[in-house]
C-alpha positions as CSV (number, residue, x, y, z in Angstrom):
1,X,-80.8,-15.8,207.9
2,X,-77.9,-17.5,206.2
3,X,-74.2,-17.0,207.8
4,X,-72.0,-14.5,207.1
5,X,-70.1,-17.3,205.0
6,X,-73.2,-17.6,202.9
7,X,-73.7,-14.1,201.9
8,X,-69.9,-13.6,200.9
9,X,-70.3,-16.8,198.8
10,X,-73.0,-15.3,197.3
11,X,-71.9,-12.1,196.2
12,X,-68.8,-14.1,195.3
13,X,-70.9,-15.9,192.6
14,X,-72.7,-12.9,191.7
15,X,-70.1,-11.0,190.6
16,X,-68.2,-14.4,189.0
17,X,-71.7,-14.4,187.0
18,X,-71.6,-10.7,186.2
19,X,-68.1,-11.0,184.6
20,X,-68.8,-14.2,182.3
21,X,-71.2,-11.6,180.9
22,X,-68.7,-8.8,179.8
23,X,-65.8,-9.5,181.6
24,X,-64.6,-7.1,184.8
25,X,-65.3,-3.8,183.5
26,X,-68.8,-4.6,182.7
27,X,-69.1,-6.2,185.8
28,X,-67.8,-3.3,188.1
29,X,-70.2,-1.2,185.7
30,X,-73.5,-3.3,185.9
31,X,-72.4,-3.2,189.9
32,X,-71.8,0.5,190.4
33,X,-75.0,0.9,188.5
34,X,-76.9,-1.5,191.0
35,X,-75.6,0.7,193.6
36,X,-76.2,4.2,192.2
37,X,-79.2,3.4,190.7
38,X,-80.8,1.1,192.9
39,X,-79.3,1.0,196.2
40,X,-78.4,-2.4,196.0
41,X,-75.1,-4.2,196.3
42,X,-73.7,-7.4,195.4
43,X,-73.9,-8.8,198.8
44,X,-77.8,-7.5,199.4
45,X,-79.2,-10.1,197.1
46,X,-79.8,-12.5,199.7
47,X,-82.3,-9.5,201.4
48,X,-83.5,-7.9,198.2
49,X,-84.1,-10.7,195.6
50,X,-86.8,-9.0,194.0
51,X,-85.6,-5.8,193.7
52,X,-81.8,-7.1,192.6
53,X,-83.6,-9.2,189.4
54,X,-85.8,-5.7,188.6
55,X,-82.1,-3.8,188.0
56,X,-80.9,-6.7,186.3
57,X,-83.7,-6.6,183.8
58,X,-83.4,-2.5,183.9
59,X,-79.9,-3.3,182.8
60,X,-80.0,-6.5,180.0
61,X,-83.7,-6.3,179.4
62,X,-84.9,-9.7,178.1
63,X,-81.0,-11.2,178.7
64,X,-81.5,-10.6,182.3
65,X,-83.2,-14.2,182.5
66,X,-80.2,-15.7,181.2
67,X,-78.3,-14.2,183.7
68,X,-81.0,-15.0,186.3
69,X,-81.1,-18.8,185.0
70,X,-77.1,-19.2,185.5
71,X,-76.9,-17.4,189.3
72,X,-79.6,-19.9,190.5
73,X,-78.1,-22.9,188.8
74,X,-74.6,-22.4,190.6
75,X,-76.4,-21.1,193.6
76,X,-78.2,-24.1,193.8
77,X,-75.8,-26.8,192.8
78,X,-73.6,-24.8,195.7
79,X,-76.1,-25.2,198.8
80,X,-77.5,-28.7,197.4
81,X,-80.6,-27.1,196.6
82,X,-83.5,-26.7,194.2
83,X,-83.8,-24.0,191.5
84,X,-86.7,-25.0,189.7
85,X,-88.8,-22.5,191.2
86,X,-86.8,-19.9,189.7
87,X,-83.9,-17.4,191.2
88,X,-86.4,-15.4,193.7
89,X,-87.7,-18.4,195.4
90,X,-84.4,-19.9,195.7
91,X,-82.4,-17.2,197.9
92,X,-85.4,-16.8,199.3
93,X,-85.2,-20.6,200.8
94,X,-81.9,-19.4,201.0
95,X,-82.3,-17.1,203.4
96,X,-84.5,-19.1,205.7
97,X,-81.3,-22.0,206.1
């Protein structure tokens, strides 16, 4: 499991991503959504990847890829890794460093 370090970075550049999308008050609603809704908070992404990109889709539909796409192109470009596999498999391989 990644370092503590790791998970703060990543929910760092989660909610960085979520506010490109809408700015901060869409951000702090699509995350007290994720947490109402689906129990799931910025900083569980690294142990629910799966269930994080099903809310996100619940919440933009089709745009949710988009959003998907950018998080595992600055998560990968941060860790030196590869996102061709898509966001799942990343913090998955994530999760394993």
């Amino acid at each position: 499991m990644p370092r503590k370090s790791s998970k703060d970075l990543l929910k760092r550049v989660v909610e960085e991503t979520l506010a490109e999308y809408g700015g901060e008050p869409v951000k702090n609603a699509v995350i007290f959504y994720l947490t109402k809704m689906h129990g799931i908070r910025p900083e569980d992404v690294i142990q629910k990847p799966e269930e994080f990109v099903k809310a996100l889709n619940d919440i933009y539909g089709s745009f949710e890829k988009i959003i998907e796409t950018v998080l595992c192109e600055k998560i990968a470009k941060i860790y030196g890794l590869n996102c061709k596999n898509g966001f799942i498999e990343l913090i998955k391989e994530l999760k394993k460093k």
